[in-house]
C-alpha distance (Angstrom), angle and dihedral (degrees) to the residues before:
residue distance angle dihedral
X1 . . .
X2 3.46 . .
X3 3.90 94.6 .
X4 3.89 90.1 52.5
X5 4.31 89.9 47.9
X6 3.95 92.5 48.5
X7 3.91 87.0 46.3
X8 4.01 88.8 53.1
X9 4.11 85.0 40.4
X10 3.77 94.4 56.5
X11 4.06 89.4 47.4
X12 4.02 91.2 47.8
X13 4.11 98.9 33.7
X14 3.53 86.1 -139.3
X15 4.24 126.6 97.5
X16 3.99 99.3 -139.3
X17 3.71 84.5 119.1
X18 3.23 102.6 50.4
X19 4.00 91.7 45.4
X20 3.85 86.7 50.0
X21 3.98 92.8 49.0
X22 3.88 85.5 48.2
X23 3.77 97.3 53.8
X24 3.67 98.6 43.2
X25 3.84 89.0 48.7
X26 3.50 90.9 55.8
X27 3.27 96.8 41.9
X28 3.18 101.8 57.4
X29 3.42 91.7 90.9
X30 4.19 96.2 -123.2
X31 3.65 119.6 132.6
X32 4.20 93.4 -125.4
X33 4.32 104.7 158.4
X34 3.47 107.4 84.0
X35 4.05 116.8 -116.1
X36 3.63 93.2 -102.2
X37 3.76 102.8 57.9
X38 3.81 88.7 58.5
X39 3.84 104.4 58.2
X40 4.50 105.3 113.6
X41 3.84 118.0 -119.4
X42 3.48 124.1 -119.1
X43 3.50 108.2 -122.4
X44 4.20 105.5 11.0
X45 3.82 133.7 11.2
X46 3.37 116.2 -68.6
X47 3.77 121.1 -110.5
X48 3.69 122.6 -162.8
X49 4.33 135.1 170.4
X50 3.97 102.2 -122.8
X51 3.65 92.4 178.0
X52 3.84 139.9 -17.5
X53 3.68 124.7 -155.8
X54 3.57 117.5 -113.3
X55 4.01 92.7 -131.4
X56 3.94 88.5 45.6
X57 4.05 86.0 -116.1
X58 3.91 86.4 142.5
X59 3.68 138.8 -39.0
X60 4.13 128.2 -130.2
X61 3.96 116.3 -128.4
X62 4.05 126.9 -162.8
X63 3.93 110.8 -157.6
X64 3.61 122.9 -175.0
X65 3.73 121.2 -153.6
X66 3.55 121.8 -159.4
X67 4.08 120.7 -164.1
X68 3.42 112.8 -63.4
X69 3.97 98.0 12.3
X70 3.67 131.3 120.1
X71 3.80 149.0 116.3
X72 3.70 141.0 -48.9
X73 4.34 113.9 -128.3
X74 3.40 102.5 -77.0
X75 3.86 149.0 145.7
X76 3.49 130.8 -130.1
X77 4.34 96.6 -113.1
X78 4.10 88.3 -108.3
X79 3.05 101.1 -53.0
X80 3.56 128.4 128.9
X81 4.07 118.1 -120.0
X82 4.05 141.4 -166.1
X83 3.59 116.2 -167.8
X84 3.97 128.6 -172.4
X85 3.37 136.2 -165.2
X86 4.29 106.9 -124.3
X87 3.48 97.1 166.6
X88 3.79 143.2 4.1
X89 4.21 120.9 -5.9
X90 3.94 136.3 -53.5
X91 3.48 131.6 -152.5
X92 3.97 106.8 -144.0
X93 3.57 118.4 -175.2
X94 4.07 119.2 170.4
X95 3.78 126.1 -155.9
X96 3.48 130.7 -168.3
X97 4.00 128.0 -145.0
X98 3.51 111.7 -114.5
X99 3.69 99.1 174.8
X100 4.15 153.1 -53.2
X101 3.27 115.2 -96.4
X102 4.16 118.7 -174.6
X103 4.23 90.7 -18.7
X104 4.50 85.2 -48.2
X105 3.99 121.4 117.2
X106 3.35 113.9 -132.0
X107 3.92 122.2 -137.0
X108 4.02 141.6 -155.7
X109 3.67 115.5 177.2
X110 3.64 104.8 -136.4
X111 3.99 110.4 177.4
X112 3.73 136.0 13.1
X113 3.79 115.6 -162.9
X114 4.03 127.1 -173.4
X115 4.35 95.8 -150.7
X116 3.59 111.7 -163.4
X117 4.01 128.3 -170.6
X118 3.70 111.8 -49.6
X119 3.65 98.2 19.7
X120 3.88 122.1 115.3
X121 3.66 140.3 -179.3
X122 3.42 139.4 -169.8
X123 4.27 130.8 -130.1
X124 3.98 111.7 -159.0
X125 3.90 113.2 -175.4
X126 3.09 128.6 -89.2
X127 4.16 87.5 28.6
X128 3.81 86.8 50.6
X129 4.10 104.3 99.1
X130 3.90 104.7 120.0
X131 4.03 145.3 141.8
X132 3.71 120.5 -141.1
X133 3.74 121.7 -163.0
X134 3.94 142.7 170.1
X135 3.61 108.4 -85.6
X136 3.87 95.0 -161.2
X137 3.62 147.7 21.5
X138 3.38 99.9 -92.0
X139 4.04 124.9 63.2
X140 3.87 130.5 -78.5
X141 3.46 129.9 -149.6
X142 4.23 117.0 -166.4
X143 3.69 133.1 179.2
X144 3.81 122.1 -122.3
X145 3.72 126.6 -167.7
X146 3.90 114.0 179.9
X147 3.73 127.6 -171.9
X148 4.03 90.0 -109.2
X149 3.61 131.5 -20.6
X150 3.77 115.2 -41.2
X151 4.18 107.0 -138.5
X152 3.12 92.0 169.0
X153 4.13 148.2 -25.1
X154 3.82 133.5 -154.9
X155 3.31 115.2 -94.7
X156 3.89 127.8 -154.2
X157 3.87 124.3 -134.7
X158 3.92 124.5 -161.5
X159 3.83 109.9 -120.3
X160 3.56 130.8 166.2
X161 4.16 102.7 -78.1
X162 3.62 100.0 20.2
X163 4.37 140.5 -39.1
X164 3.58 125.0 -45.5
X165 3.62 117.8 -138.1
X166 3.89 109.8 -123.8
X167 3.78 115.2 177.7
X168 3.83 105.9 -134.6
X169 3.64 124.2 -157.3
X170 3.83 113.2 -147.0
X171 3.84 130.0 -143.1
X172 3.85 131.1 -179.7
X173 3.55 132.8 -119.5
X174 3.66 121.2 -102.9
């Protein structure tokens, strides 16, 4: 299914299909992500390769959020991005760029969005600056299908004027 939606996404330049392959998948009720790939980490939220497409169209991501866990500012290095919710509740909250000023990124938090099971969105650079975190005390598991394999992203730190762009090289989760 998801093949056949990235097909029709790459036609369209848009990722409705691939949001609406997402959300029927999941809910559809069926338990489909193996045990292992939904166990928390420690000390960050886990990160782990479900599947990658053979022609390197996209790849599909499980992350597991434990209480208190989530991301740093970041951006998805170009690439386009649907997320769904599998399990539990995400916090969502989009910022746009309004400008450098002396080498600092400049930030306005735009939306916050509480995603529950079943519900998807979609990130398409340059509108693709965001933070997820746990909504709840008890884990949360989302879906993540990027346009390709995501190495790595730039990631914004809070400093005194603004957020400095760190580039961030990412790893999964054994």
């Amino acid at each position: 299914m998801l093949d056949e939606a990235v097909e029709r996404q790459e036609v369209h330049g848009c990722c409705t299909a691939v949001k609406k392959t997402l959300e029927h998948i999941v809910n559809s009720g069926e338990d489909f992500i193996p045990a292992e790939y939904l166990q928390t980490a420690p000390d960050r939220y886990a990160r782990r390769l479900l599947h990658l497409d053979p022609r390197q169209r996209y790849s599909v991501l499980v992350m597991v959020w434990d209480k208190d866990q989530g991301t740093s500012l970041h951006d998805h290095a170009g690439m386009w991005c649907v997320e769904c919710v599998y399990r539990g509740r995400i916090k969502v909250t989009s910022y746009s760029c309004t400008g450098i000023n002396e080498g600092l990124h400049q930030f306005t938090p735009e939306l916050e969005v509480f995603a529950s099971p079943g519900e998807a969105g979609a990130l398409i650079p340059p509108f693709d600056h965001h933070t997820l975190a746990n909504a709840d005390a008890t884990p949360a598991v989302t879906l993540h299908v990027y346009g390709g394999e995501m190495r790595w992203c730039d990631a914004f730190v809070p400093v005194e004027g603004g957020y400095q762009m760190v580039k961030r090289e990412l790893a999964y989760t054994q």
